[in-house]
C-alpha positions, 0 to 999 in steps of 0.5 A, spaced: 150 157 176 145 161 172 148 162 164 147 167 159 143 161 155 139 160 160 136 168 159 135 167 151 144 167 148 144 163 143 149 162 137 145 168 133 147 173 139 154 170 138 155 171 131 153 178 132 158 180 138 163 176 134 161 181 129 161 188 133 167 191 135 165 191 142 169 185 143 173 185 151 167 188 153 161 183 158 156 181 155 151 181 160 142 180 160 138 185 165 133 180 168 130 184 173 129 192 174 127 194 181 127 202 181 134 204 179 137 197 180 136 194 174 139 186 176 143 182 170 147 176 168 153 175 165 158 169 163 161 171 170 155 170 174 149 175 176 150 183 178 147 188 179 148 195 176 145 202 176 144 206 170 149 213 170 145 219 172 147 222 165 144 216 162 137 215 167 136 223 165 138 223 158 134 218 155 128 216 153 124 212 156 124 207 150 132 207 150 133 205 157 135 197 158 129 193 159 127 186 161 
């Protein structure tokens, strides 16, 4: 099974999510974009997610996940 370490997590990633206030929220890496699909890895495997309209509109370019 493919591990968030194997996409870059490490202890300095860690430290900072142990640090955030996000904590019972996925950590997940976006390994693949494909058109509108953009295809991550989280500690509970690989999925595949779509950005919501307001956020794929409302952004910039730059904003927006990226490999």
């Amino acid at each position: 099974m493919t591990s968030l370490k194997d996409f870059g997590w490490n202890q300095f990633h860690q430290d900072n999510y142990d640090r955030s206030t996000h904590h019972g929220e996925q950590v997940a890496r976006v390994v693949s974009v494909q058109g509108f699909k953009h295809h991550l890895v989280s500690s509970h495997g690989e999925v595949e997610a779509e950005l919501a309209g307001r956020l794929l509109y409302g952004a910039e370019g730059e904003d927006l996940p990226k490999v």
